[in-house]
Phi, psi and omega in degrees: 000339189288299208304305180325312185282338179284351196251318170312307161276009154285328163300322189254005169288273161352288195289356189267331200259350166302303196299270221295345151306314233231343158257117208295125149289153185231055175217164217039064191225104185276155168244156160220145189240122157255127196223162168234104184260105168233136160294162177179139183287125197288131192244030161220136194259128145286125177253176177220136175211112207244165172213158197217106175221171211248122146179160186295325191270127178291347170280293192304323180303289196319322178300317211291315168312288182307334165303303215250036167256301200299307197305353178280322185298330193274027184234315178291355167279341172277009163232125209273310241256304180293132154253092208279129183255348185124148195228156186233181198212122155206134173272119161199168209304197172208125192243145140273159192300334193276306189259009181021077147244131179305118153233016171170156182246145193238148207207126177216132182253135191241127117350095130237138203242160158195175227169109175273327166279094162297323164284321183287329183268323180296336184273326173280005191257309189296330140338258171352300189271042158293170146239137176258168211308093178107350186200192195246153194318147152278157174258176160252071175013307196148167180196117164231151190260145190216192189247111183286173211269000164253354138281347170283307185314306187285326147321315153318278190312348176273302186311313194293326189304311209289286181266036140328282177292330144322265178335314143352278191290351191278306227280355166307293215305323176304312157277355159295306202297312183275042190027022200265196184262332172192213172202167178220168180282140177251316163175165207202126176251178208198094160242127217262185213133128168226116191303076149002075187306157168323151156281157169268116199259165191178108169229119181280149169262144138012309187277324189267351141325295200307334203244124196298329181303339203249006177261338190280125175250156160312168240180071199237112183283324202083165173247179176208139174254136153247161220212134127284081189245142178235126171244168147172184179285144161245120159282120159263110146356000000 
């Protein structure tokens, strides 16, 4: 009987001191955040641009849209410069108030351009809202601006570098503070964010489309800040 039990405790020594091996220390586990921020000028413009039409037949609407969809794209393959982001379509009745009956359907076709040639876009947004061949002027939505993605990309990776080091010199200062002999990374996340101006919104009537000085609009980007933030843990040594 002894002997079971001297062998049983020899038994729970072992698996406690396997387990206390097998489980990771934590202690002296500082968390810390380092970010890197710059502005920088947004060099690519998005437009949106629609048309709007009225008719009893849903077919005939969908052609009168589409016409003046296809005569925009075919204005926007002659600038090299344009980009076509893609065009969209949605129908729905027109009921009247008095008898709150469907007595027609209304149709909208949508536009979106972009365009790094800010002068070459502003003439083609003015272009557009003309009338065009076979269809009818497009309006104008709104325009916002962005960081195209291979100046953003290259911007980041400069960022990512800065507060790296940033992280670095904090996670020094801390083990200088805390006497210790050094430190190592436990883990580290890398988040990139970028800050946006408002879109600039701008919507025309027809009429005031129809006048060629007032369809070209200015064309002002603005900045975007991106942002670089690296958090994670360190064991200070």
């Amino acid at each position: 009987m002894l002997r079971r039990n001297i062998a049983l405790a020899v038994l729970a020594t072992l698996t406690a001191a396997g387990t206390a091996r097998a489980e990771p220390l934590n202690y002296n586990v500082v968390n810390l955040e380092a970010s890197a921020q710059r502005a920088v000028s947004n060099d690519l413009a998005v437009a949106t641009l629609f048309v709007e039409v009225n008719d009893n037949d849903p077919t005939r609407l969908a052609n009168k849209v589409n016409r003046t969809l296809g005569a925009a794209l075919k204005l926007v393959k002659q600038v090299p410069v344009v980009k076509n982001e893609g065009t969209g379509y949605a129908t729905h009745p027109v009921y009247n108030p008095k008898t709150n009956r469907a007595e027609g359907w209304r149709g909208r076709g949508e536009l979106r351009v972009s365009s790094r040639d800010f002068e070459a876009f502003s003439k083609l947004l003015g272009q557009l809202q003309q009338p065009l061949e076979g269809g009818q002027p497009l309006q104008l939505a709104g325009i916002h601006y962005a960081i195209s993605d291979d100046a953003r990309g290259q911007l980041e990776n400069e960022l990512i570098e800065e507060s790296l080091k940033a992280f670095r010199q904090r996670a020094d200062l801390i083990s200088r503070s805390m006497a210790a002999k050094g430190w190592r990374t436990v883990n580290l996340n890398v988040n990139t964010q970028a800050l946006m101006p408002p879109p600039m919104l701008k919507t025309m009537s027809v009429r005031y489309a129809a006048e060629a000085d007032a369809t070209q609009p200015p064309l002002e980007g603005g900045d975007s800040k991106v942002t670089v933030t690296v958090n994670g843990s360190i064991q200070v040594e």
